[in-house]
C-alpha positions as CSV (number, residue, x, y, z in Angstrom):
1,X,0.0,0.0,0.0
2,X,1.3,3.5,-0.6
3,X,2.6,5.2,2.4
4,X,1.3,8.5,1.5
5,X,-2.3,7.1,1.5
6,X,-3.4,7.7,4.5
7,X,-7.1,5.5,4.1
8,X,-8.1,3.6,1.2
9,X,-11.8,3.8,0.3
10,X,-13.6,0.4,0.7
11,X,-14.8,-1.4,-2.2
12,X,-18.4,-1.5,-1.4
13,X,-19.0,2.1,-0.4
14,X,-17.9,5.9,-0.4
15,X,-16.1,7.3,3.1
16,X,-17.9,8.9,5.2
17,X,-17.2,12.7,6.3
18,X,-16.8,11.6,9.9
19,X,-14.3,8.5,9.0
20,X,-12.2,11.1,6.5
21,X,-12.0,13.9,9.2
22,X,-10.9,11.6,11.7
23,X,-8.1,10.3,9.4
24,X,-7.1,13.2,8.6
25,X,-6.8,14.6,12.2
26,X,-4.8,11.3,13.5
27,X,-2.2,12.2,10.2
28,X,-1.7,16.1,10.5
29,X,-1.9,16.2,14.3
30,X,1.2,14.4,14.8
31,X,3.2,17.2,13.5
32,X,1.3,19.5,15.9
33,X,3.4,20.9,19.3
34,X,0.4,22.3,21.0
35,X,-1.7,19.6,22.4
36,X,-4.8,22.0,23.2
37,X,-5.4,22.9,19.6
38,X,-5.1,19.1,18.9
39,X,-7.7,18.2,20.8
40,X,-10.2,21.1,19.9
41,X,-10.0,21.0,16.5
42,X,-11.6,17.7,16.5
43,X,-13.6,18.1,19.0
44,X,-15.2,21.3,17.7
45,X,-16.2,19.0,14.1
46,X,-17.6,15.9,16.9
47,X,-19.9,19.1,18.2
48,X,-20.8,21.2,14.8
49,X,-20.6,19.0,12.0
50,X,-21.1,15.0,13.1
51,X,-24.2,15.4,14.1
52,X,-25.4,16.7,11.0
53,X,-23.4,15.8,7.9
54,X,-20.8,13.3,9.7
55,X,-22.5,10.0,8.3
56,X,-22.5,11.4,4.7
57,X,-20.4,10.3,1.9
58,X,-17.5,12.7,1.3
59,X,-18.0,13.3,-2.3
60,X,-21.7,14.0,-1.2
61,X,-21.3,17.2,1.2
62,X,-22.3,20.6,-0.9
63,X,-22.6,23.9,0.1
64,X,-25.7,23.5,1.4
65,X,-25.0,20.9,3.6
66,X,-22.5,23.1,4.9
67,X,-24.4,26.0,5.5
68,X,-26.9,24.1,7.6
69,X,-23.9,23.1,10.1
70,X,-23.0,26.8,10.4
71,X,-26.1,28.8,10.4
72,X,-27.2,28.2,14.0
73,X,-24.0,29.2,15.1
74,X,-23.3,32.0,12.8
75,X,-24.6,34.8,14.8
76,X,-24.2,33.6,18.3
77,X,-20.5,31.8,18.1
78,X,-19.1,33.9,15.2
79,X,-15.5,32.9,15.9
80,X,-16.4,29.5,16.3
81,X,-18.3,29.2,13.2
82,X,-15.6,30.4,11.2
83,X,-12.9,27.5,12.8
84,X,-15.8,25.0,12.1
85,X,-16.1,26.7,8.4
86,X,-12.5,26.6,7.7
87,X,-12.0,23.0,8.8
88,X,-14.9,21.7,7.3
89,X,-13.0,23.3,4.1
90,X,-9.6,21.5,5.0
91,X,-11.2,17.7,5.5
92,X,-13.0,18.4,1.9
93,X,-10.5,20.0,0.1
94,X,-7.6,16.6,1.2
95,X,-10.2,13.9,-0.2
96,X,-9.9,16.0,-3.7
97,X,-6.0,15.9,-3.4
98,X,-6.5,12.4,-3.0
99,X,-8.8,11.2,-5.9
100,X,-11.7,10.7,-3.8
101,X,-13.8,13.6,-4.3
102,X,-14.2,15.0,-7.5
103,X,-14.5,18.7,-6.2
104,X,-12.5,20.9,-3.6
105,X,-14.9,22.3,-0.7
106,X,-17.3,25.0,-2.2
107,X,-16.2,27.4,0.3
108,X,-17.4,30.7,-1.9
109,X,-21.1,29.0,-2.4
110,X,-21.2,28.8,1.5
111,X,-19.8,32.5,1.6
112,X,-22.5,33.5,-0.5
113,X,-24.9,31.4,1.0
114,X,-24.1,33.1,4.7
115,X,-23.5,36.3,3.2
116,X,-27.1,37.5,4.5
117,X,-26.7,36.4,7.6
118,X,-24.4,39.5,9.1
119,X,-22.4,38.5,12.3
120,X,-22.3,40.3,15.3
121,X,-19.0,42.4,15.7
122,X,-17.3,40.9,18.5
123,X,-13.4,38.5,19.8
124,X,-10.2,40.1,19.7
125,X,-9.7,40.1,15.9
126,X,-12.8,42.1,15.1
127,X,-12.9,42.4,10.7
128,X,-13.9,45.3,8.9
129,X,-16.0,44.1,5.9
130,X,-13.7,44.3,3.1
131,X,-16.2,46.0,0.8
132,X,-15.9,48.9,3.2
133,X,-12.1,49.2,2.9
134,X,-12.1,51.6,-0.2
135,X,-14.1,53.9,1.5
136,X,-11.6,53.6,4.5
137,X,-8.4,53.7,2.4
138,X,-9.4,57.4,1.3
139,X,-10.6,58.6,4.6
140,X,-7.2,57.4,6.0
141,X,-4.8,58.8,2.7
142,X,-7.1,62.0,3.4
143,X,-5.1,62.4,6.2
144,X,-2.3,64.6,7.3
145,X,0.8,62.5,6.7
146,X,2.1,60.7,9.9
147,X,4.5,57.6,10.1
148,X,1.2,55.8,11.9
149,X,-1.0,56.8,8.8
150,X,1.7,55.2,6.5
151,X,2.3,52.2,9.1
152,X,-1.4,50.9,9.1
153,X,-1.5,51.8,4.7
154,X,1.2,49.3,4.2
155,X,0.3,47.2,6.5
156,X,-3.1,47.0,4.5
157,X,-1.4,47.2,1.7
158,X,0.8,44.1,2.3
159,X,-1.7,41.9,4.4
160,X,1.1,41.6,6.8
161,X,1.0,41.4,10.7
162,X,1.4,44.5,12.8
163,X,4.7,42.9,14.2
164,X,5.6,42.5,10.6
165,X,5.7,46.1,10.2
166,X,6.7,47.6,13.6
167,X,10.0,45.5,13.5
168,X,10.5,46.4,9.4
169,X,14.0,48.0,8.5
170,X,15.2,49.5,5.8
171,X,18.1,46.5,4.7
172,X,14.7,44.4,4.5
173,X,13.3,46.1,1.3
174,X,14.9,46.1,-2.2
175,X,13.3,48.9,-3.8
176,X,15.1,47.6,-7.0
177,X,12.9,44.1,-7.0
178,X,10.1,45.9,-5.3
179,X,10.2,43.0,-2.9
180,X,10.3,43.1,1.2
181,X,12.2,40.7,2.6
182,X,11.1,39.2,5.9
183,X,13.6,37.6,8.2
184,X,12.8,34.7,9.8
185,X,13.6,36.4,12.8
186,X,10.3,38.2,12.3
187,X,8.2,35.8,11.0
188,X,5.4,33.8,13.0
189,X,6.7,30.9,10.7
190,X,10.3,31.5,11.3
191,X,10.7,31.1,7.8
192,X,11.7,33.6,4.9
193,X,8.8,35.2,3.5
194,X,8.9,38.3,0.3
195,X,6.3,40.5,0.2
196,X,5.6,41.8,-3.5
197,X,5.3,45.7,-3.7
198,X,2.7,47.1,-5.3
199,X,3.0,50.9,-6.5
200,X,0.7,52.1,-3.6
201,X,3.3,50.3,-1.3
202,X,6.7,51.7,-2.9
203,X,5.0,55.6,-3.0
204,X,4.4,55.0,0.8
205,X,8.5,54.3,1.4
206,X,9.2,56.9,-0.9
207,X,7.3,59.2,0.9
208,X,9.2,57.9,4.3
209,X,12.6,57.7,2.2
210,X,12.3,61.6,1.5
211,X,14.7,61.3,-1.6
212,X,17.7,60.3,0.8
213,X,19.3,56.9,1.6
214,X,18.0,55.8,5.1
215,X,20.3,53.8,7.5
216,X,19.8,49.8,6.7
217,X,19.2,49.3,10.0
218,X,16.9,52.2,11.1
219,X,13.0,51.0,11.5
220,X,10.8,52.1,8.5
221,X,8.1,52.5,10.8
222,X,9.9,54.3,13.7
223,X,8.0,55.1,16.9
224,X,8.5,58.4,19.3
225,X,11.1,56.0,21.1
226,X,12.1,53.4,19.3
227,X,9.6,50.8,18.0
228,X,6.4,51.7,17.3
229,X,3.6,50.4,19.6
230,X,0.7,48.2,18.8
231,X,-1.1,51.3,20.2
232,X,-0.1,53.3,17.4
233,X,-1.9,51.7,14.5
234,X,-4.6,51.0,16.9
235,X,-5.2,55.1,17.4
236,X,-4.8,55.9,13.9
237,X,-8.0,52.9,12.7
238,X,-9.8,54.1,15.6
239,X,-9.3,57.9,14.5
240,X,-10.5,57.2,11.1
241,X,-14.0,55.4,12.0
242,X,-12.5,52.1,12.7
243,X,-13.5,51.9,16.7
244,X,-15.1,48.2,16.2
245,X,-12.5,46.7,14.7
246,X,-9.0,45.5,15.1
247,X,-6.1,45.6,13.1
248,X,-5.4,42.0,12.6
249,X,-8.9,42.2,11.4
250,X,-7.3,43.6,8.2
251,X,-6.0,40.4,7.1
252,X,-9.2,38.7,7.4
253,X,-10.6,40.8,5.2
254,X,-8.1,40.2,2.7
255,X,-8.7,36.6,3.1
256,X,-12.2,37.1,2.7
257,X,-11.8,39.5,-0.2
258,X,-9.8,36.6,-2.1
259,X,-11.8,33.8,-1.2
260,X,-15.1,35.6,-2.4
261,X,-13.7,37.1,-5.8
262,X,-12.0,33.5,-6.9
263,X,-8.0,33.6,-6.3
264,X,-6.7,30.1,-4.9
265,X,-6.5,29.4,-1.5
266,X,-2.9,28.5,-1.8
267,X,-2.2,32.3,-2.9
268,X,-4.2,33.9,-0.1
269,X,-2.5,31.8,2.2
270,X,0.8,32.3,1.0
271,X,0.6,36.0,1.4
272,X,-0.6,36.0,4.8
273,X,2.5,33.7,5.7
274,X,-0.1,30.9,6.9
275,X,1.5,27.4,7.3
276,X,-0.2,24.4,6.0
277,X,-1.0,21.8,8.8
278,X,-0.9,18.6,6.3
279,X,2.7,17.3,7.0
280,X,1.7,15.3,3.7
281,X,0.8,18.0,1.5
282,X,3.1,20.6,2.5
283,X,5.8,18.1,2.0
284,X,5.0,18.4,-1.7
285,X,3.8,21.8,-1.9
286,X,6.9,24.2,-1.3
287,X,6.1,26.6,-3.7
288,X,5.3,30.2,-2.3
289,X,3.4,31.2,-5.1
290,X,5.4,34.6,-5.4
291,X,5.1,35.0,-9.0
292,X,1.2,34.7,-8.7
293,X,1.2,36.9,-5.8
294,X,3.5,39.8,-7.2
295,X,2.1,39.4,-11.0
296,X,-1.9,38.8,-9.9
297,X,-3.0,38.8,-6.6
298,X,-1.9,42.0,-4.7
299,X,-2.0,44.4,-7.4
300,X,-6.0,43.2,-7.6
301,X,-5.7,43.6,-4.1
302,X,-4.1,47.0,-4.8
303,X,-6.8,48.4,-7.0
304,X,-9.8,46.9,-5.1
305,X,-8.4,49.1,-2.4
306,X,-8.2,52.3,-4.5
307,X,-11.4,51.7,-7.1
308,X,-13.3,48.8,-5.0
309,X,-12.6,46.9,-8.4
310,X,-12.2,43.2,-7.6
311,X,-9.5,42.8,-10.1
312,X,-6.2,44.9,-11.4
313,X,-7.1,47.2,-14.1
314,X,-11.2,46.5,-13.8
């Protein structure tokens, strides 16, 4: 049998969504160091999902099916809804990899599906709607100019983390490639990861740059004494009409924004920096998708921030 098969279906029937999730989980978890998360990712499918659409075939769960796990919980358990939504997605989507579903997850029909149903604001990583970052992007570039201002642009800009940005120095971009360069010292991955530029991005650090050469190792974001705080970016969303909402949030709705206008999953995840949690797949998968990314994905980004267009050049 091929090790890289994790379960074989049986000749006389189609795996159930239960039996595929809990192979799945006993494979991935291994490579897992925190034991919590191992046991709650399961256990929040045994409480969500089993009940409902656990003794199913795998090829037969839809986006309706789906949607009828989530929507009691939608409103009332937003955060939890969205774990259960995006693992639902991951149990799909490895079946598919394998040959024994003929579809990934529909993940945009359930977006669409639940798009009616309007969440209550609410956790620590509260989301602005992406379809009202436009409108935010000019009330914030409206703005008398201030390293904060530029700090939370880019960091919209880039999908990055605020840490990402608060620790960035100069030696880390190369305004010839139009690329930022990420340590792994200051990565939540502790990996290498380039950030394309986009023009928005590169006017930003031109701005910042003031026609001279900055020292490599001053911060491009510089606070009143030395790094700037969380607080910072924090003061400068809230000053602009962004009081509900967090500054993570912002890469959630980038997330959101790709999933609902069609780009990959692998792309979206890639620029946020996201591991993937199958050992199997990611063994294979090494690719960073940085040619996508710089030629396709954040320039849409890019100009769905400045027009609300959900593509580059639409």
């Amino acid at each position: 049998m091929d090790p890289t098969v994790l379960w074989k279906p049986k000749d006389d029937g189609v795996p159930s969504f239960k039996k595929v999730a809990e192979e799945y989980h006993r494979e991935v978890s291994k490579g897992w160091r925190n034991g919590k998360h191992t046991d709650q990712w399961l256990n929040t499918l045994k409480i969500y999902a089993f009940p409902l659409i656990g003794h199913l075939p795998i090829n037969a769960i839809d986006a309706p099916s789906i949607q009828r796990v989530l929507a009691p919980i939608w409103l009332e358990k937003g955060e939890t809804a969205r774990r259960v939504r995006q693992r639902i997605g991951v149990v799909l989507d490895y079946p598919h990899g394998k040959g024994w579903r003929d579809s990934e997850a529909p993940m945009r029909a359930v977006n669409q599906l639940l798009g009616g149903i309007k969440q209550r604001r609410g956790g620590n990583f509260a989301a602005m709607p992406y379809r009202d970052l436009p409108a935010f992007m000019r009330k914030l570039r409206g703005g008398d100019f201030s390293i904060g201002r530029s700090a939370l642009e880019f960091l919209i800009l880039t999908a990055a983390r605020s840490g990402e940005i608060r620790k960035a120095k100069w030696r880390e971009i190369d305004l010839e490639a139009n690329e930022w360069r990420l340590p792994p010292a200051n990565t939540k991955t502790e990996r290498l990861h380039i950030v394309p530029l986009v023009p928005a991005a590169l006017t930003l650090l031109e701005e910042l740059r003031a026609g001279g050469d900055p020292d490599p190792d001053a911060l491009v974001f510089p606070g009143l004494k030395g790094q700037m705080s969380d607080a910072t970016l924090a003061k400068m969303l809230r000053n602009n009409g962004g009081a509900e909402y967090t500054v993570h949030g912002f890469r959630s709705a980038f997330r959101d924004w790709a999933a609902d206008n069609g780009y990959p999953d692998g792309w979206a995840e890639a620029a946020l920096a996201h591991t993937n949690p199958n050992r199997v797949e990611s063994a294979y998968r090494r690719t960073t998708f940085f040619e996508q990314r710089r030629d396709t994905l954040m320039p849409a980004w890019a100009a769905f921030l400045e027009h609300g267009s959900k593509r580059a050049g639409v």
